[in-house]
N, C-alpha and C positions, 0 to 999 in steps of 0.2 A: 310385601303385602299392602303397603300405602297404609298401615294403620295407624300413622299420625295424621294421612289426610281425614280420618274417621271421628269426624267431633261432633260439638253443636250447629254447628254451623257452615258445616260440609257433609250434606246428607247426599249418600247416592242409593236410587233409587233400584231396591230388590225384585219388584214386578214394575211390568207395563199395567199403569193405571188405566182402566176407563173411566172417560170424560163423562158417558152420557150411556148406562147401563143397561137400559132398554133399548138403546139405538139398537137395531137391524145391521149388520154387518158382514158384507158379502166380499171376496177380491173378483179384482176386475178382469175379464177378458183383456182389457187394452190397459197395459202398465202404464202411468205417468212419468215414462223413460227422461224427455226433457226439462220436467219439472225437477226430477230427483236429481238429475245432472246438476241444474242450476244450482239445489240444495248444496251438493257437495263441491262444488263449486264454489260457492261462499265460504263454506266452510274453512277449506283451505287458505283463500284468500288472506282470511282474517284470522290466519294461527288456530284455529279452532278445533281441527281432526286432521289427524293421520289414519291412514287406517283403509281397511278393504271391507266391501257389503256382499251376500251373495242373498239372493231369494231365489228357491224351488218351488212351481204350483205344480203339484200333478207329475212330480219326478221330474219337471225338464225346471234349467235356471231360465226364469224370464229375467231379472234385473241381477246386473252384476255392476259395482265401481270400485274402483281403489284410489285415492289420493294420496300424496304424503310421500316420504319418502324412506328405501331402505336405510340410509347414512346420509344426512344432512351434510357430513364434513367433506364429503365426494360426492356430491350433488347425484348420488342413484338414487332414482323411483323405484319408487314402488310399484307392481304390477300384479294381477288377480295368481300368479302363481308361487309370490312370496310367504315367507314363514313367519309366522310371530306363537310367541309365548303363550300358552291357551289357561295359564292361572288355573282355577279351580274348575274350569270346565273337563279338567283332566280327571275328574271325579265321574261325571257318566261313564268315561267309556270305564273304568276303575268298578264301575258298579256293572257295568255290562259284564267284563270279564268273570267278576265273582258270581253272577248268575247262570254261564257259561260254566263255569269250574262245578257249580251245582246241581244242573243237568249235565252234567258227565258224571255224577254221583261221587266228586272228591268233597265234598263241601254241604253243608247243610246252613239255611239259616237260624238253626235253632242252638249249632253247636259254638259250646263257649269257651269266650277266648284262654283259658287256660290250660288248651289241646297244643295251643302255639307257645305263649307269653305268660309263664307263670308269674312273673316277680312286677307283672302291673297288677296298678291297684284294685278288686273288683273283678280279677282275671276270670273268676268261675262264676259271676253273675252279668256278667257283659256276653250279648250273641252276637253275631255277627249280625242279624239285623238292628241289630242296635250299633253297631259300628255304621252300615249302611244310611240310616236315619237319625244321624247326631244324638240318639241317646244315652251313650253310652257315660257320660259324664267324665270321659278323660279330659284332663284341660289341653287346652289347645297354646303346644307349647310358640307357635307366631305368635303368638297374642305376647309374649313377653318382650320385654325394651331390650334383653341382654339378644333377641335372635335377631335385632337388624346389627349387631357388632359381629356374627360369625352367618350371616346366608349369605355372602358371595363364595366362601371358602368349603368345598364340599364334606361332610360328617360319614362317617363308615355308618354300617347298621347297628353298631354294638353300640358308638357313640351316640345316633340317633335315639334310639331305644333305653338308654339310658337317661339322657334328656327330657323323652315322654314318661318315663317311669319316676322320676322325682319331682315332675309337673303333678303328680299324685290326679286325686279323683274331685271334680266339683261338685259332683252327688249324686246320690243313687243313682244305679243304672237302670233305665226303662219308667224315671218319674218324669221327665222333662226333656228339655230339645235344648240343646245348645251348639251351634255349631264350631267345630274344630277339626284341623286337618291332622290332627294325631292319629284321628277314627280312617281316615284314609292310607296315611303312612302305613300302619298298622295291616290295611285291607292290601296291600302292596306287598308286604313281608309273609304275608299267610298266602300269597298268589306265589308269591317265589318258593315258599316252603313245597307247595301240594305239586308244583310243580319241577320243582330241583331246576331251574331255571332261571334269571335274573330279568328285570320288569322289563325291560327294553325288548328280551325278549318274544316276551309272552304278547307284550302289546302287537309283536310285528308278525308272530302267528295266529292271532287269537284274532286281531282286528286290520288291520293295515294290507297282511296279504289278501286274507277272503275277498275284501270291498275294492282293493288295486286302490289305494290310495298314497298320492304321489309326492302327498309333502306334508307328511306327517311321519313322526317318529318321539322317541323319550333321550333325554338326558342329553340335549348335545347344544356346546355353549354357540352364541351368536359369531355368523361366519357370515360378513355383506356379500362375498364372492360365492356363499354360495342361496343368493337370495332370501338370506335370512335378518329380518329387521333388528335396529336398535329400538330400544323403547326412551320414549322423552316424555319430560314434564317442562310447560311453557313456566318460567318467571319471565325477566325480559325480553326473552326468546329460548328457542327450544334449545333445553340441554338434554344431553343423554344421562340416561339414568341408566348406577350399575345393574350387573343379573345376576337375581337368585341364584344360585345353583342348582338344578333340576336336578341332582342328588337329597336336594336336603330335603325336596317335598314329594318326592316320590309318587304315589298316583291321583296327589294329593294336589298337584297344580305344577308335574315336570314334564307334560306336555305339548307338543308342539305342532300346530297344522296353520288351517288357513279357512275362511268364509266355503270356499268350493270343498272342500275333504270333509269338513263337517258337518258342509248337508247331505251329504254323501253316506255318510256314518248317521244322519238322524234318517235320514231317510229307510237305511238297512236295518235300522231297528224298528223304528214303528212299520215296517210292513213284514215282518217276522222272519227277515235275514239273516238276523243275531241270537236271537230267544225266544222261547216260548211265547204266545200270548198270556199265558198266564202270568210267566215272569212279569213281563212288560206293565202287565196291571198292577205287580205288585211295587212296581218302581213309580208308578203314577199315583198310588195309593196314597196322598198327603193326610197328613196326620197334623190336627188344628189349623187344616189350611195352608201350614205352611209348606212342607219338605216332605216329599214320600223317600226313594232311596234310590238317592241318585240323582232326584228328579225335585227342580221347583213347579208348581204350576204358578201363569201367566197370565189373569184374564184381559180380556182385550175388548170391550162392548159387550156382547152378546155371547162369545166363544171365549174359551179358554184352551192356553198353549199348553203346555211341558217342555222344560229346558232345565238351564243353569246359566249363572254369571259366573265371571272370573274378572280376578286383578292381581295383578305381579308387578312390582318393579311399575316402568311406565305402561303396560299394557292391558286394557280393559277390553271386554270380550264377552255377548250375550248370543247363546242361541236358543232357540222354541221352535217345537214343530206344534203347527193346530190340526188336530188329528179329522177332524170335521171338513175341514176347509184344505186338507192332505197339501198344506205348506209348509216350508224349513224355510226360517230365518236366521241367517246368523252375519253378525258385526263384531269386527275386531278393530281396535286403537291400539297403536304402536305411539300416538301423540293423542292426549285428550285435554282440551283445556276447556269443555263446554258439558253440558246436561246430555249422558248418553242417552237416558232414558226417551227424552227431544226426541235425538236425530232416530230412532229406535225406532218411535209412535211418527215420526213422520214416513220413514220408510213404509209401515204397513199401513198406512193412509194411502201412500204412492200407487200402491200395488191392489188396493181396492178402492172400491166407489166412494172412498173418502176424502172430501179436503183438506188440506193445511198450507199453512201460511209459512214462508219465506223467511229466515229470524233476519233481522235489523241491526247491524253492527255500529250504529253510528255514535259517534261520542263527542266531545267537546274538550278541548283544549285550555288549562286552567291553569295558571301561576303559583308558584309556592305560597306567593303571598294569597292569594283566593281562597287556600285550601286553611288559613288560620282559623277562620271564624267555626270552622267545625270540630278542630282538634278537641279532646277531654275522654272523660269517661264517664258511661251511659249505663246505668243500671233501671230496672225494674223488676216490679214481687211477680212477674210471671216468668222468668226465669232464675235459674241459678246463678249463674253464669255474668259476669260485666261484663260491657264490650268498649274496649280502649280506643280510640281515634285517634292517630301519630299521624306524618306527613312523612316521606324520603324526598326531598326536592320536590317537585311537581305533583308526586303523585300521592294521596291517600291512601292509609294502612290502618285495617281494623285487626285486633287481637280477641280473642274471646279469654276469659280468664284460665291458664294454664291452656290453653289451645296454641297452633300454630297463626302466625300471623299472614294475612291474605290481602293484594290490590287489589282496592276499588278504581271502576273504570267510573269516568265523568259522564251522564250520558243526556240531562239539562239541568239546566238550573236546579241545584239543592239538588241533585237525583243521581244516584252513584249504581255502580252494581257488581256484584262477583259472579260471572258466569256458571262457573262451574258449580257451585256451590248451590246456584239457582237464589242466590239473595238478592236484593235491591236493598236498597235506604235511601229514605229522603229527609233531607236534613228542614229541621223548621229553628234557623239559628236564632232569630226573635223572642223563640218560647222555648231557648236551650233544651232542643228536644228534638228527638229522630226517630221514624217510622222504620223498623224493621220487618218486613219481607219475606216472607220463604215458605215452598209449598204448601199455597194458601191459609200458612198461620199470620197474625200481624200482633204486632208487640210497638208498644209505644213506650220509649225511651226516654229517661227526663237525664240531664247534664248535671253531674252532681258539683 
């Protein structure tokens, strides 16, 4: 789940932001096919994405790319009919199903989880729509240090379950939002019970056959042979990173497709191939804005989407359909070392009467010895946090206190940056002091 890359200073962004919120926002007759190429193009060049894009206007894909590749170590590509790991995106269709289970009158949202799961915390004040909408205040047992020691190795349901039930309760159920994927595992165990059937399943009669989707499926580990990606994280070049076990997350992020099957599947639901319209509204229903059930909204300038994010292992994953403007968007990273949010807001730029600009890879070449004058430790009263400055040979290395350590890339004088992260800093060595950076906060740093 990358939750040590989750600090102060590796923020990834939960919606697409709009720039300019009164702008007028239309997509375009004529896609910026060549421009978007170029985009991804770059991209790749410079280690920045792996990964495949698809966009639907009006049910048909006008823009499709894939870069990157299946296995780096056997030089196979990637290509628009490969698989990657869909992380927490495996929650809509998880929420799809249980509204399906519910109009076939197995299932209610009101009935509480103590019909399934007595020996959790809370079991007869928790609903199932409080499972669907993070209210439920089970803790979210990923969030703990000891589950990156056992999620490559797969857990039974009794082990799993057990697991979540000593993670106890983090408060009232129906006061608050907190999200955790225990409230999914859990919606995964109750779709196996109503239906005496196991999730893989249910997923492949409930969703996969209806829609003929061709490369999607649950629980099955990465196989290059048969077009299924590795996920990577760039340090000095791409390594692979191990896999979750799509046992241990269940409908909670052990899903598997691809940019084309998923607008496929957004597509079959917002236009009433899945569920009710009523259902549908009630999964779009966000509650403080945030998370209705199942469903984040997106705003985008003038419209707003409905989707989800996912992250697993090395793979990061957004899709939104804009119900207005009857588009599906969806991006998957199998390598991400840059701002998904970026390549995100420039795809739907591409695709309608928007500009954007080209990102700029260029850097500067700097000595071990160059890199002295900046080394130390940089504190100030608007953060918590201190931020360390070490060197490895050539290159600079910022720490944030009790954070993971991250290269800065050189990009001019005194001016460094972490892509991913969306930081910059610029060093003002004269007045032992550094400008930190990062969606549009700035923090001035003095050299203690």
């Amino acid at each position: 789940m990358n939750d040590a890359m989750k600090n102060h200073l590796k923020r990834y962004v939960m919606c697409i932001l709009a720039a300019g919120l009164f702008c007028q926002f239309s997509f375009a007759q004529q896609v910026q096919t060549n421009k978007l190429d170029s985009l991804f193009q770059i991209l790749e060049e410079n280690n920045k994405f792996m990964g495949s894009v698809s966009v639907f206007i009006d049910g048909q894909e006008r823009y499709a790319k894939t870069v990157g590749y299946v296995d780096i170590e056997t030089k196979k590509k990637a290509d628009k009919n490969s698989k990657y790991d869909m992380g927490s995106i495996s929650k809509t269709l998880t929420a799809v199903m249980i509204f399906r289970a519910i109009e076939d009158g197995r299932l209610t949202l009101e009935q509480t989880l103590d019909k399934f799961f007595t020996t959790i915390p809370n079991a007869d004040k928790i609903t199932i729509a409080h499972l669907l909408q993070h209210y439920s205040g089970i803790h979210n047992f990923t969030q703990d240090l000891n589950f990156l020691n056992w999620r490559t190795e797969p857990k039974s349901r009794d082990e799993l379950l057990s697991i979540i039930e000593k993670g106890g309760s983090d408060f009232e159920p129906g006061t608050q939002f907190a999200y955790s994927n225990s409230n999914y595992v859990i919606l995964s165990y109750i779709l196996e019970d109503i239906y005496k059937q196991n999730f893989a399943t249910i997923l492949e009669k409930e969703i996969i056959q209806p829609l003929g989707l061709q490369h999607t499926g649950f629980g099955n580990k990465i196989d290059v042979d048969k077009n299924y990606c590795y996920s990577y994280v760039y340090l000095d070049k791409w390594r692979v990173e191990s896999q979750t076990h799509p046992l241990n997350l269940q409908g909670a992020g052990g899903i598997t497709s691809n940019p084309y099957d998923l607008n496929l599947f957004t597509e079959a639901l917002f236009n009433g191939k899945l569920i009710k319209e009523s259902n549908l509204k009630q999964m779009m229903d966000v509650k403080n804005d945030i998370i209705g059930m199942g469903l984040f909204r997106f705003p985008f300038y003038d419209i707003s989407g409905y989707g989800h994010t996912g992250g697993i292992d090395g793979f990061h994953s957004t899709f939104i359909y804009f119900p207005k403007k009857k588009t599906s968007f969806t991006i998957v990273a199998n390598g991400l070392n840059y701002v998904e949010n970026d390549i995100s807001i420039a795809v739907l730029s591409g695709v309608s009467d928007m500009s954007f600009d080209l990102p700029d890879f260029t850097t500067i070449n700097l000595t071990s010895a160059d890199l002295d004058k900046y080394l130390g430790v940089y504190s100030t009263s608007q953060l918590p946090i201190k931020i360390t400055i070490t060197k490895n040979e050539d290159t600079l290395v910022a720490q944030g206190t009790g954070q993971p350590s991250f290269n800065l890339e050189a990009t001019a004088k005194d001016k460094f940056k972490f892509e991913l992260g969306g930081i910059v800093i610029e060093f003002k060595p004269e007045e032992n002091s550094m400008i930190l950076k990062q969606g549009g906060a700035v923090f001035v740093m003095k050299k203690e």
